[in-house]
C-alpha positions as CSV (number, residue, x, y, z in Angstrom):
1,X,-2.0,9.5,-13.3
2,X,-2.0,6.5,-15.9
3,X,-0.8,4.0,-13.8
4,X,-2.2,2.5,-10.4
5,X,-0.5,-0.6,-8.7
6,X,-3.0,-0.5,-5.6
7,X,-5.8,-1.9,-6.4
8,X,-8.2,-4.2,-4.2
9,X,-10.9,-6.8,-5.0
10,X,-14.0,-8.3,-3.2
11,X,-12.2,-11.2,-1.7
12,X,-10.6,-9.0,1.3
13,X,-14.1,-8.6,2.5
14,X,-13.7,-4.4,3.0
15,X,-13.9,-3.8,-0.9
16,X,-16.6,-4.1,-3.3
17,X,-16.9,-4.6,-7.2
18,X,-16.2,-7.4,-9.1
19,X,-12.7,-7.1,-10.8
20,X,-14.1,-6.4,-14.6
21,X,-15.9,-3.3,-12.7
22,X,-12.3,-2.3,-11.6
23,X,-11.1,-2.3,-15.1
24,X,-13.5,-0.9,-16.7
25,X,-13.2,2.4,-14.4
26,X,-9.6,1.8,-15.2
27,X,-10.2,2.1,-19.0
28,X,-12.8,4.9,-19.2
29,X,-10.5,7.3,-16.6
30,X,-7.2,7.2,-18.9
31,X,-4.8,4.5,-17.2
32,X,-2.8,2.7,-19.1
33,X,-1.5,0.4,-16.2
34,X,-4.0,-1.3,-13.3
35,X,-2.2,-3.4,-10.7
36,X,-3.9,-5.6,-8.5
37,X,-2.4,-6.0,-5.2
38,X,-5.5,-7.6,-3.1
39,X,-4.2,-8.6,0.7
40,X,-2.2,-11.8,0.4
41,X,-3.5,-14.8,2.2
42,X,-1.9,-16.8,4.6
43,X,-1.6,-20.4,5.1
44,X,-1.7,-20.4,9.2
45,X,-4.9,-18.2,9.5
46,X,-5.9,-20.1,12.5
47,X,-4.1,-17.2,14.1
48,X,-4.3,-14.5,12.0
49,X,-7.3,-12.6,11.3
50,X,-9.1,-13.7,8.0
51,X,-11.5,-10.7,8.1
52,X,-9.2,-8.5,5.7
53,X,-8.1,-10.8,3.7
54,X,-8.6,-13.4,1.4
55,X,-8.6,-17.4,2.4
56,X,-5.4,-19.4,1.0
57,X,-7.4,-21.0,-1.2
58,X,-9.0,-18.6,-3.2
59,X,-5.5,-17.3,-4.3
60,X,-5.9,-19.5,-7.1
61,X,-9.3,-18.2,-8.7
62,X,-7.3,-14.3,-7.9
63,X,-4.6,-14.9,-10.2
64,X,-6.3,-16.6,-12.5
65,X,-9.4,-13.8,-12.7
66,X,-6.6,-11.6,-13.0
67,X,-4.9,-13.0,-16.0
68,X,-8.1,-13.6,-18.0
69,X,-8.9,-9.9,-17.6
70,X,-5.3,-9.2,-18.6
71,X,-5.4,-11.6,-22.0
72,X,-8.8,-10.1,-22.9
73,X,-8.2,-6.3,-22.4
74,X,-4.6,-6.5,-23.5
75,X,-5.0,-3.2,-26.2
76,X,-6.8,-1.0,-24.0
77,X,-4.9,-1.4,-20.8
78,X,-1.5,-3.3,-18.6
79,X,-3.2,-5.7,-16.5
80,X,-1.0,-6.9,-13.9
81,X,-1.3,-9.3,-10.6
82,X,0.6,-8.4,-7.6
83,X,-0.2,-8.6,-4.1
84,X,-0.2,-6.7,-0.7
85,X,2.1,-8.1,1.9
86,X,2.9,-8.3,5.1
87,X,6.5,-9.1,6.3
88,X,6.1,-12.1,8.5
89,X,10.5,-12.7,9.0
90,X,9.5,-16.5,9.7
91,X,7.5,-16.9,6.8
92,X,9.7,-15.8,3.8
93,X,9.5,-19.0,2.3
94,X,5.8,-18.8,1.9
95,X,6.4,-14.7,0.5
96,X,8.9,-16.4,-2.2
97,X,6.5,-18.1,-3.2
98,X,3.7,-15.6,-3.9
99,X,6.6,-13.7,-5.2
100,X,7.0,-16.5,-8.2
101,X,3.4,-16.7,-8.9
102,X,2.8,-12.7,-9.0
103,X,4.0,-10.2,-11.2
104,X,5.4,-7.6,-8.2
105,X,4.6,-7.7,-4.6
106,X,4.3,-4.7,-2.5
107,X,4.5,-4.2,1.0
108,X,1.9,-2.9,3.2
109,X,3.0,-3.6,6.9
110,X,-0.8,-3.5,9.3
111,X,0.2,-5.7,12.1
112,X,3.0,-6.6,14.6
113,X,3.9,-9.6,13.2
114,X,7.0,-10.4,15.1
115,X,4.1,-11.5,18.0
116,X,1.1,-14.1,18.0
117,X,-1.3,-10.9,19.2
118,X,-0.5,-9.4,15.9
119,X,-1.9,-5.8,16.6
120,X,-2.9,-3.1,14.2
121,X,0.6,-0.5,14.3
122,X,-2.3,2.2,13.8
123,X,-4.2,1.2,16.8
124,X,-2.3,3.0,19.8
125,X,0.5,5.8,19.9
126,X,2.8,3.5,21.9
127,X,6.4,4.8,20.5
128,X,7.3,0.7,21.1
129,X,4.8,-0.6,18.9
130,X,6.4,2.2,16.4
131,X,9.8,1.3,16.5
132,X,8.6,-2.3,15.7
133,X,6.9,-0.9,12.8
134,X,10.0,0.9,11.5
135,X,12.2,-2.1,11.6
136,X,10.0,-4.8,10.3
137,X,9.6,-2.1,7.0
138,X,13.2,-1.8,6.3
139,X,13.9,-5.7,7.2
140,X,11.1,-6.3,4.8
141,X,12.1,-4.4,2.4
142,X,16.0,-5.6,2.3
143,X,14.4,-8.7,1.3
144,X,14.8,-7.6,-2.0
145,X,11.0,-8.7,-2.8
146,X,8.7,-5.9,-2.6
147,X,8.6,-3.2,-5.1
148,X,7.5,-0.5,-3.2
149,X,6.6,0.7,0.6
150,X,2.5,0.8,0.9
151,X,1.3,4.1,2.9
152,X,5.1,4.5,5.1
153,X,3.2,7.1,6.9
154,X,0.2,5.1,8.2
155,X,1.9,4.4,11.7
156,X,1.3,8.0,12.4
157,X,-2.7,7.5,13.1
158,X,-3.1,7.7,16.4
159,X,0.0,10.5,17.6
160,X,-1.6,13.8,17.7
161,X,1.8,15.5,17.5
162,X,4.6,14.8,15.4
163,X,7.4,14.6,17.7
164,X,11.1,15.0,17.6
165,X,10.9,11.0,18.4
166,X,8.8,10.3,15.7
167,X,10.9,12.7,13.2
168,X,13.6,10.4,14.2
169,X,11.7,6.9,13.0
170,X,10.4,8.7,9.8
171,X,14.1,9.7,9.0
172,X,15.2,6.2,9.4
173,X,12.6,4.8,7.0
174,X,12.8,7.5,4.3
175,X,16.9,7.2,4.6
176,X,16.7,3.2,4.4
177,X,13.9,3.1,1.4
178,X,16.3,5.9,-0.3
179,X,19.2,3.3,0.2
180,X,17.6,0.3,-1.0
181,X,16.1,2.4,-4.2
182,X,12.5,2.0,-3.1
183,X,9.7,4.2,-3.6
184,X,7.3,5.4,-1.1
185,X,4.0,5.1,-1.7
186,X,1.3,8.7,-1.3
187,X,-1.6,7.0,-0.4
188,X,-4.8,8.3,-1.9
189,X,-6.9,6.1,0.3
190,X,-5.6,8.2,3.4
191,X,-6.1,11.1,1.8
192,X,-9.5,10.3,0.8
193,X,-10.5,9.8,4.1
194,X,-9.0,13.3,5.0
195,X,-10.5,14.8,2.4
196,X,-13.7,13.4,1.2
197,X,-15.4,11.1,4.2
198,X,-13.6,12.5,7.2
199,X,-16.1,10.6,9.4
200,X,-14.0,7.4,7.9
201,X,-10.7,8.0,9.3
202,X,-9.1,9.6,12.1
203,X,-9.8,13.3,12.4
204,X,-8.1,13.2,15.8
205,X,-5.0,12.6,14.6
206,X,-2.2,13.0,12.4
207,X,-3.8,10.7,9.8
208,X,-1.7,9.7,6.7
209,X,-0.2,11.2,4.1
210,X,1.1,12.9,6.9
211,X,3.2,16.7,6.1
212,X,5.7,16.3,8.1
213,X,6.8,12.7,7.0
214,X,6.6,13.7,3.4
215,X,8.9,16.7,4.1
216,X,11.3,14.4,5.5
217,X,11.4,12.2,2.9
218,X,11.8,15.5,0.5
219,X,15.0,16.1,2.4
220,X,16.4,13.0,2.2
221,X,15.9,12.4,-1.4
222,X,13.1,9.7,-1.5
223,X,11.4,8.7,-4.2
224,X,7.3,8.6,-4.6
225,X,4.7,6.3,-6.0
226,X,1.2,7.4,-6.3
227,X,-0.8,4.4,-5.3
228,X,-4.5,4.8,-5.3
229,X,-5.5,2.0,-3.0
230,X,-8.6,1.3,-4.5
231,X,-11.3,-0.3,-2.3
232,X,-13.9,0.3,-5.6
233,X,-13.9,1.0,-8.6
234,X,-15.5,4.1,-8.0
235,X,-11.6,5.3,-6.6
236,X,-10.7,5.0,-10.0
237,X,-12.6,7.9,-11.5
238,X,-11.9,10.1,-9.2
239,X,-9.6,12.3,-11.5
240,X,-8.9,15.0,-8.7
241,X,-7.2,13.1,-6.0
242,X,-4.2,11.9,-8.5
243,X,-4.0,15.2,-9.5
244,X,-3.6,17.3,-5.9
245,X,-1.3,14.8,-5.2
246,X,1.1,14.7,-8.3
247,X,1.2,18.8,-7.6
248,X,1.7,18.4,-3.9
249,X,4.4,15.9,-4.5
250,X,6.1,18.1,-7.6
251,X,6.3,21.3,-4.9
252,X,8.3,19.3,-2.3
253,X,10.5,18.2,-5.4
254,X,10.0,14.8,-4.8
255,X,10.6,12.5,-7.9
256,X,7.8,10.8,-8.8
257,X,7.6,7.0,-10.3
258,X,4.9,6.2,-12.1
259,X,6.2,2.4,-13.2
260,X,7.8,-0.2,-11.4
């Protein structure tokens, strides 16, 4: 694992460290790529919820922390500045943008945003809500400007059963991300949940990285992105994680990218 394109800062308001602290973990674990990809801002957040992300007007100070830290650790360590998007189909103007000021963008879709409510897709196993989920990924992503699909699987939180319904939406995003050459990402902040603070995510349910989506996109030839989703920097020296995934990935004989 010597590359990580999910990394969060402070600004989001549900990560900690300040973004030399990222770095350095970075340095003394082995990478030799750290991508930032804090939540993106927004410039109509009289509607949509601020908590998670940072304010428009601290995009600014982001990229340029970001780019200071990349001109002054430039022979240890790839420093790169991307962001976590949403696909708001009314708004791609404003994702063009953010597109020309970043180095990638990837896309990480939380919310309904085809309605004013905007509601968590992880919320409620309402099949609707999930068929909303599937086709706002794959219209997003046929934009051409993302790099790669954040946790694909995350929609599964609340089902307690995978389906053949569900089998059928996971096969429609694994086939589409496989057309359009995208990776999927393995989320390790799912699996850390899982794994190592259960109390933290949703024991109850399928959770994400979720088996049965992964062997679906096994069979239909996906490729796979390791993406740490670092809410500290503490994620970053956790050597094992990287490492159970990267062998749990290699035994479905899924490909794995490890630059974009």
């Amino acid at each position: 694992m010597l590359s990580n394109y999910h990394t969060h800062t402070s600004r989001c308001c549900h990560a900690s460290g300040a973004d030399s602290d990222y770095i350095a973990a970075a340095i003394s674990s082995g990478y030799s790529v750290l991508g930032f990809s804090d939540h993106c801002p927004w410039p109509f957040t009289d509607w949509f919820s601020i908590r998670v992300r940072m304010h428009w007007s601290e995009l600014p100070d982001y990229i340029n922390s970001i780019h200071t830290l990349r001109d002054s650790n430039r022979t240890a360590l790839t420093v790169l500045c991307g962001l976590e998007c949403e696909y708001f189909p009314n708004h791609i103007s404003t994702l063009r943008y953010m597109s020309s000021l970043t180095d990638y963008l990837i896309l990480g879709q939380h919310y309904d945003t085809t309605a004013p409510s905007c509601a968590f897709v992880g919320d409620t196993a309402d099949l609707s809500m999930s068929r909303k989920y599937i086709d706002q990924c794959v219209s997003g992503l046929s934009t051409g400007l993302f790099s790669y699909l954040a946790h694909p699987d995350m929609f599964l939180l609340p089902y307690n059963e995978f389906t053949p319904t569900l089998a059928s939406l996971c096969r429609e995003l694994c086939r589409a991300a496989r057309e359009l050459s995208i990776p999927l990402e393995f989320n390790l902040y799912g699996l850390r949940k899982q794994t190592k603070s259960p109390w933290l995510g949703y024991p109850s349910g399928l959770g994400y990285p979720c088996h049965a989506f992964w062997r679906i996109a096994a069979e239909e030839n996906c490729t796979a992105i390791i993406g740490v989703d670092a809410h500290s920097p503490d994620a970053l020296r956790d050597p094992e994680l990287p490492l159970l995934a990267s062998m749990y990935l290699n035994a479905l004989n899924i490909t794995l990218v490890d630059h974009i």
